[in-house]
N, C-alpha and C positions, 0 to 999 in steps of 0.2 A: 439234531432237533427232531427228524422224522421218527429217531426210531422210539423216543421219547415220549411222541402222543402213539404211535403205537400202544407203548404200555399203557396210557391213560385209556384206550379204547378198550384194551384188555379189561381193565379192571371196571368199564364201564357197564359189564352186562353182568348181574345178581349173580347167575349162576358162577362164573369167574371169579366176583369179587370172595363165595361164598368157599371156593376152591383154595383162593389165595390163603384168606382167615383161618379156617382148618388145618393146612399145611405151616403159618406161620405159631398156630396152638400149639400143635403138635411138637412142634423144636426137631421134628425128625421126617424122614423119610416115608411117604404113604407110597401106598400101590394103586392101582387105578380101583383092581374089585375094593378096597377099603373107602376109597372116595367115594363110590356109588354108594356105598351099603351105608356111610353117614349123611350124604347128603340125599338120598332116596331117590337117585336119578337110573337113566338105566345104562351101561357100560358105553353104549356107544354114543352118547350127550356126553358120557365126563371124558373119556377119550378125546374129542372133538375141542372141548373146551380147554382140555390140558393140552393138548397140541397149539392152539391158537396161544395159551399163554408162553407157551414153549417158545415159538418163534419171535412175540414180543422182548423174549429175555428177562421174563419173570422167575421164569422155571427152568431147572432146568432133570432131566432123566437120566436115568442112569440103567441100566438090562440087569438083571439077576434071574439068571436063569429062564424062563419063560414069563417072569416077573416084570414089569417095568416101574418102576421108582421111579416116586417126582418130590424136588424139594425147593422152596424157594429161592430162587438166586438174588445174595446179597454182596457182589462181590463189585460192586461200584455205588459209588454216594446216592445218584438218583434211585436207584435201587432201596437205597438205605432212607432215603428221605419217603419213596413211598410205603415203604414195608412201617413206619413210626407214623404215618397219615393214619395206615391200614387198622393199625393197631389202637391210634387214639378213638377212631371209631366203636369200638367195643362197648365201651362203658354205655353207648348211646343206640344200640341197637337193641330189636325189637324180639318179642318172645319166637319169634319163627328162626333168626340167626341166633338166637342160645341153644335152641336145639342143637345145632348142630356143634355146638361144644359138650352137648350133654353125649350127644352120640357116637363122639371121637373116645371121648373116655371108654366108652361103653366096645367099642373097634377096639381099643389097644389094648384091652383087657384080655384078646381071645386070642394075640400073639403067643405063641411058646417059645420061650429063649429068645425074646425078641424077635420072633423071625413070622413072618405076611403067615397068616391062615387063611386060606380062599376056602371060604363058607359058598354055597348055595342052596 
């Protein structure tokens, strides 16, 4: 049960909740420079953030080379039951979180071969 509202703490703070929604749009794999550069934060807030959901057991990483990969973990029911809250959400959010679907699009376009471009 503890580690349960963990996740609901997780998802309780915007920036988090806005980490989760991006990573669940995406269907794939984000790098941390990708998250900043759609959500307009700066590396060490999304870092911080993707860590905290990390340890909930929302997320989970994966290294690629000096890269680090986050994607969301859906590998138990509560997982699965919040990740379909996450999403029913969508349809009812405000022009500030559609950005940041406009802005993902806009990140995945500047992969080559699928693979992380670190822009600065």
């Amino acid at each position: 049960m503890i580690n349960e509202i963990e996740k609901y703490r997780a998802l309780g703070d915007l920036t988090r909740f806005r980490i989760a929604r991006i990573l669940l749009k995406a269907g794939k794999e984000l790098c941390v420079c990708e998250i900043e550069d759609i959500l307009k934060i700066h590396q060490y807030n999304a870092s911080k953030h993707l860590n905290l959901l990390k340890r909930s057991g929302l997320v989970e990483e994966r290294k690629e080379g000096r890269l680090r990969m986050y994607k969301i973990k859906d590998n138990n029911k509560f997982n699965q039951y919040l990740i379909k809250s996450i999403i029913s959400l969508e349809s009812q959010s405000d022009n500030g979180l559609k950005n940041d679907f406009m802005n993902l699009k806009k990140r995945l376009t500047l992969r080559k071969d699928n693979k992380v471009v670190v822009t600065r």
